[in-house]
N, C-alpha and C positions, 0 to 999 in steps of 0.2 A: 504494500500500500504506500510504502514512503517514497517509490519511484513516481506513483503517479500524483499525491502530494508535491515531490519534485515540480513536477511538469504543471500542474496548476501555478504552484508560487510563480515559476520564470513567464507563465501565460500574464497573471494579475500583472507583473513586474515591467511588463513589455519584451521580454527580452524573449529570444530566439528559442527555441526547445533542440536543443543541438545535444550530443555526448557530450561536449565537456562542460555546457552550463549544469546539464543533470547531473554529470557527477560533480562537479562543483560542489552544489547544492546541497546534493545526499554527503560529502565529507564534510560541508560546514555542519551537518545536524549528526555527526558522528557516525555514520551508517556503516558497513561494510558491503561496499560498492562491487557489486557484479556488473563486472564488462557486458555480457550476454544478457542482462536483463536492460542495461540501459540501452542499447542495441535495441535491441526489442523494441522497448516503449517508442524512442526516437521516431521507428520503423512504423509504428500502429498509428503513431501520432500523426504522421506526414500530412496525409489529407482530409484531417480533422478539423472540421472550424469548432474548438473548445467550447467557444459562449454559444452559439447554438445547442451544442449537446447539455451544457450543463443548462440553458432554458428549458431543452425537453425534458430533460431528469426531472426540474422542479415541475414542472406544468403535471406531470403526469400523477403522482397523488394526489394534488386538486381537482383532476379528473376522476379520478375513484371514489371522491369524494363527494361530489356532486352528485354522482350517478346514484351511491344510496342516499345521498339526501332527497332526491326524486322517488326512488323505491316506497321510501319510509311515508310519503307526501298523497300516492297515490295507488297503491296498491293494496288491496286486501292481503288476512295473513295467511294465505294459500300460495297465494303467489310469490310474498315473500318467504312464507318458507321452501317453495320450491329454490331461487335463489339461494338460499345458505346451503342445498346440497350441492345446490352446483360448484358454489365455492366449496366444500367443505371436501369435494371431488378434486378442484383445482388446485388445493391447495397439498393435498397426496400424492397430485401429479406433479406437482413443484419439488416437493420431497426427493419424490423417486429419481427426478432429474440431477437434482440437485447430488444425492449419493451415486449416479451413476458419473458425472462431472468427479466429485472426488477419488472415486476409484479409479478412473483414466486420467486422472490428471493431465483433463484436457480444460480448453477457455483459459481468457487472455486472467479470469480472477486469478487461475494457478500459475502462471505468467508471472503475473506483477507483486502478487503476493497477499 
């Protein structure tokens, strides 16, 4: 996570997202700096516009938000409880993904850390 911490600060900062500002960065905060990760990030980063991504990150639990505040507003409880199975389905299938990601230690999470 400190890599792409890294990569945020040099974003806020102005400055370039290159290897040597990352690692910079990660040995000003004491880190123990892998080559092959800062590689990495540099490499995912490339054609990333940062403030867009990080607007869709925040935008998007204010859209899940709203969605059951509407649920709550007009739905009988039939319908909302069909909803909490579907999440309650969604959310085992999150699970499952989620432990089949840690056993192949695959995605950029296992990547960057």
């Amino acid at each position: 996570m400190e890599y792409v911490y890294a990569a945020l600060i040099l974003n806020e900062t102005g400055e370039e997202i290159n290897e040597d500002n990352v690692t910079g960065v990660l040995d000003a905060a004491g880190v123990d700096v892998e080559e092959s990760r800062v590689k990495a990030l540099v490499a995912a980063l490339e054609d990333v516009d940062i403030e867009e991504a990080i607007e869709t990150a925040a935008a998007a639990p204010a859209a899940g938000a709203g969605a059951a505040a509407a649920a709550d507003d007009g739905e009988d409880d039939a319908a909302a409880d069909d909803d909490d199975d579907e999440d309650d389905e969604e959310a085992a299938a999150a699970e499952e993904d989620d432990e089949d990601d840690d056993a192949g230690g695959e995605g950029l999470g296992e990547l960057f850390g």
